[in-house]
N, C-alpha and C positions, 0 to 999 in steps of 0.2 A: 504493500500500500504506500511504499514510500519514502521517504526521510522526513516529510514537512516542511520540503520549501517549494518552491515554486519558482520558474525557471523566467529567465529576461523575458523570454518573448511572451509571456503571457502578461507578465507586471515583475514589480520591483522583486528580486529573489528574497526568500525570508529563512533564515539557518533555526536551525533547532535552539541557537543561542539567543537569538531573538524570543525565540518562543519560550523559552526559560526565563530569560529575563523580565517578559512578561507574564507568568507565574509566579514570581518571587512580586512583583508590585502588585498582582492581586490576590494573593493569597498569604505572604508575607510579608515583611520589612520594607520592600522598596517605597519610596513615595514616586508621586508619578514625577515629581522632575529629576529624581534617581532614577527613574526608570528611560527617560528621553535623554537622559544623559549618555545611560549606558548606550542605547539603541542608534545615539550618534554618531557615537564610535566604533559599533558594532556594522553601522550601517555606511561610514563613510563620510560621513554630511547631515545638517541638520534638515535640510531638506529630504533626503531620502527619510529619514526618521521619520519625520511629517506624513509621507508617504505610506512606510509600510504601517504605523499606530494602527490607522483606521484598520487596517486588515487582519490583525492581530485581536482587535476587540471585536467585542459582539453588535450588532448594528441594528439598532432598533425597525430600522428602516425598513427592511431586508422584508417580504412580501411572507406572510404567512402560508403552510402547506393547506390549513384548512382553514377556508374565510372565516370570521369571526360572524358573518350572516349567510352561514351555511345551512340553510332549507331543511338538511336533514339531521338537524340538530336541535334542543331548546339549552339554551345559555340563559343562567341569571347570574348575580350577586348573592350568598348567604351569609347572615351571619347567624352566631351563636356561642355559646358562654366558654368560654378558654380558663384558663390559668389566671384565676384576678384580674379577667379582662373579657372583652367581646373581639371575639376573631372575625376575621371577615374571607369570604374565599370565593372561586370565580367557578362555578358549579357547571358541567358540559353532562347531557344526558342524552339517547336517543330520541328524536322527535316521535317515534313512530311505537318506540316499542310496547307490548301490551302486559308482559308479567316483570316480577322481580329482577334486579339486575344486579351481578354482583360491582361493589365499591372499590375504587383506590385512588389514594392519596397521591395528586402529583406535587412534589416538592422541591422547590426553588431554589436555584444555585444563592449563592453568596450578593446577588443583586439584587433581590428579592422578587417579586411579584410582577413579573413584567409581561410583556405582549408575547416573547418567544414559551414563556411557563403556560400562557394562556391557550396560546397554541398548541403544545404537547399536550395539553388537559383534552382540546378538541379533537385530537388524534384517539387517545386515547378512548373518548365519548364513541367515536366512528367504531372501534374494535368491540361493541358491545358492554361498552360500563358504565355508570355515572363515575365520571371522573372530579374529582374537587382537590384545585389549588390553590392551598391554604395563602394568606400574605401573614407571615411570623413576624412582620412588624407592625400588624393591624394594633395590637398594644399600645404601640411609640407611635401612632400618629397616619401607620401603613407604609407601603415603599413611594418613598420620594422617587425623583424624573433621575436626579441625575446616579450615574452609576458611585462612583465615588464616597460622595454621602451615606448611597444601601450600606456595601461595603462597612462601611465603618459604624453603621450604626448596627448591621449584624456581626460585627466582630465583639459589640457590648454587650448582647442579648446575654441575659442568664442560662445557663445550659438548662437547669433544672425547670425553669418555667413553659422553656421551650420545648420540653419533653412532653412537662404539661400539657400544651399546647398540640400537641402533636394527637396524646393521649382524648384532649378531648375531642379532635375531631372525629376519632375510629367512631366515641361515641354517638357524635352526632349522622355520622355514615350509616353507623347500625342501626339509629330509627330511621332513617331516612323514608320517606314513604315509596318510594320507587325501588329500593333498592331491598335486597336479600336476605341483609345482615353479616355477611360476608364482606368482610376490607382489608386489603392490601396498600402497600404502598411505594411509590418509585421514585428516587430523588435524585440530585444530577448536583456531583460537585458538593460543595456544602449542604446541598440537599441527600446526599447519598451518606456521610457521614450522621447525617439525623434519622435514614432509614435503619440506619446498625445502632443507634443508640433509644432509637424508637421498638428494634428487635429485642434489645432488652430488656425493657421497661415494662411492654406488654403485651401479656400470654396471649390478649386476643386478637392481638395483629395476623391477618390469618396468611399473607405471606409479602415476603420484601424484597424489592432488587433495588439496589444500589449503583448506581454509574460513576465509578473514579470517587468513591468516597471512604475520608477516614474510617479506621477500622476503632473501635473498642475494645478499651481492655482486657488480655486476655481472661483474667481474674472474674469477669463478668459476662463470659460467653456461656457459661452453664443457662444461668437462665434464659436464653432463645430458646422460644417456641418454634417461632415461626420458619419454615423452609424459606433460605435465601438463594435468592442468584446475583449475582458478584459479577462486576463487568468491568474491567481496569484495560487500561489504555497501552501500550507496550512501551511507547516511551515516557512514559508518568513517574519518573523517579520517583519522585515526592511520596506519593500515595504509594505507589509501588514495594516502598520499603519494608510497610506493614502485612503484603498479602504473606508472607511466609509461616507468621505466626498466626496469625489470624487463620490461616487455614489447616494449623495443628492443632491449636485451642479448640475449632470445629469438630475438628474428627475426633477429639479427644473425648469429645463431650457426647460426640454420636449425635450429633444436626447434619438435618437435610439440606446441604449446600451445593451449589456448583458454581463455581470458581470459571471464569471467563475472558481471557487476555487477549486483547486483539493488536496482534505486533504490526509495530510499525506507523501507529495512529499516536496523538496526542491528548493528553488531558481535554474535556472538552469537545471529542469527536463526532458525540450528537447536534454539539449545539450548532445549527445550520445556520445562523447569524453570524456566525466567525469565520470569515473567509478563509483564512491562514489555517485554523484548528479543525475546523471540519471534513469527517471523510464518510464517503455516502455510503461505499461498500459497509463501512463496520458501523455507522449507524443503523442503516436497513437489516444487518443483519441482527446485531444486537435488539433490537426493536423487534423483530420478528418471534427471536426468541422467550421477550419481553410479555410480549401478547400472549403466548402459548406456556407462559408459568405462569400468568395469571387465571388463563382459562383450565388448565389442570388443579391452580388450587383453589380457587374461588369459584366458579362455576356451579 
C-alpha cells in the first residue's frame, strides 16, 4: 500500500517524517508552530510547508461519502443525561426499517464531533444500525469549529467522567425505541483508545473495535466482556508499541479478540478527509470487516 508519500507529479511529495511530525503536534508535545517549523525544514521552504499542512490535516471541506440529506436515512440531534451533565449526539437510523435494530456507538477522534464522525455514523446507519455519535464535549460547551481548540480541550476531559459518558450512552442505546438492546461501539484514534477503556468499564458493551487506539492496562484486561476487533495501522509506531502486550494480556485472560494490522498505511487511514493519511484499500477493507463483527455480534 505504500510508504505514505506521494510523488511530484501528482503534488508536493510528503515523507513518513512529515507525517510523524504531524503526529507528534496532534497527538503530542508539538505546538503547531513547532510543528511548521519542523515541516520547513523537513520540506525545504516555508512555502512548500504551506503547501503540504493542508494535506497532512483532515479537511473539513472534503465532500461526505453519505449526504447528510440522504433519503434513505432519518438523522436527528439526541440528547440525554451523561456523567453530571446532558450529552448530546448526532443519531443516523434507517428510514425505512420496520423491526429492532441493533446499536453502536460511533466515537470521535481527538477533534471531537465533526462532519467527517457525522458521516461515519451515516455509513454506519446505511449497514443496518442506529448508529449515534456521541460529542464528549457536549459537557464543556460541545466541539468548537476550530481543530486546535477540540484538541486541547479533549486533552482536559477527565478520563473517568468520560467513561461515564461513554457508559451512559450504551444506556441510552439500550432503551432506544428503534433499537434491540444490543450496543457496540467503534472509535477512531482517540476514539479507539475510549473503545478499550469503555471494554472495560462495561460488561454490557456487547462488542468493540477500535481503529489505531490506545490500549489499556494490562492489569485491567481481565474485566472485558466484550469480543474486540483491533485494527492498527503498520506504520503507527506510537500506538503500535502497545499491541504486543495488549494482545498477551488478551489471551491470557481468554477474550475474544482479533488483532488486525494493515502494513504499510498510517495512523488515521480511515479518515478520508486526510489526503496524505488516507488509504482506500485498508479502509474498505477494515470497514468491511467492521460491519460483519458487528452483524455476528449484535445482530
Amino acid at each position: 500500500m505504500g510508504d505514505g508519500t506521494k510523488n511530484g507529479a501528482e503534488g508536493p511529495v510528503i515523507t513518513q517524517a512529515m507525517i510523524k511530525a504531524y503526529d507528534d503536534y496532534t497527538h503530542l508535545t508539538l505546538d503547531r508552530r513547532g510543528f511548521m517549523q519542523k515541516l520547513t525544514v523537513l520540506s525545504g521552504s516555508a512555502a512548500s510547508a504551506a503547501a503540504i499542512a493542508p494535506l497532512l490535516a483532515a479537511s473539513g471541506a472534503r465532500a461526505a461519502l453519505v449526504a447528510p440529506d440522504d433519503t434513505r436515512l432519518k438523522t436527528e440531534t439526541v440528547t440525554y443525561p451523561g456523567e453530571g451533565g446532558t450529552m448530546s449526539g448526532y443519531l443516523a437510523r434507517p428510514a425505512e426499517a420496520t423491526g429492532r435494530l441493533p446499536a453502536v456507538i460511533v466515537i470521535h477522534e481527538n477533534r471531537g464531533l465533526n462532519a467527517h464522525i457525522r458521516d461515519v455514523a451515516r455509513r454506519m446507519a446505511l449497514e443496518g444500525f442506529v448508529a449515534l455519535a456521541p460529542d464528549f464535549l457536549s459537557p464543556d460547551g460541545g466541539t468548537p469549529e476550530n481543530e486546535d481548540e477540540a484538541r486541547t480541550k479533549i486533552g482536559a476531559l477527565d478520563p473517568a467522567r468520560t467513561v461515564g459518558n461513554a457508559k451512559a450512552t450504551i444506556a441510552f442505546l439500550a432503551g432506544y425505541a428503534q433499537a434491540n438492546g444490543k450496543v457496540g461501539a467503534v472509535g477512531f484514534c482517540w476514539g479507539g483508545g475510549l473503545v478499550n477503556r469503555l471494554a472495560v468499564a462495561a460488561p454490557d458493551l456487547g462488542a468493540g473495535v477500535a481503529y489505531y487506539g490506545a490500549q489499556p492496562p494490562a492489569d485491567q484486561v481481565p474485566a472485558i466482556k466484550a469480543p474486540l476487533l483491533l485494527h492498527y495501522a503498520g506504520l503507527d509506531e506510537r500506538i503500535n508499541a502497545g499491541i504486543e502486550d495488549y494482545r498477551a494480556a488478551l489471551t491470557k485472560a481468554g477474550k475474544t479478540f482479533t488483532i488486525e494490522i494493515y502494513d504499510g498505511v498510517n495512523h488515521a487511514f480511515n479518515n478520508d478527509t486526510s489526503a496524505a493519511r488516507y488509504d482506500k484499500p485498508a479502509a474498505d477493507l477494515a470497514w468491511s470487516r467492521t460491519v460483519a463483527f458487528f452483524k455476528n455480534y449484535l445482530g
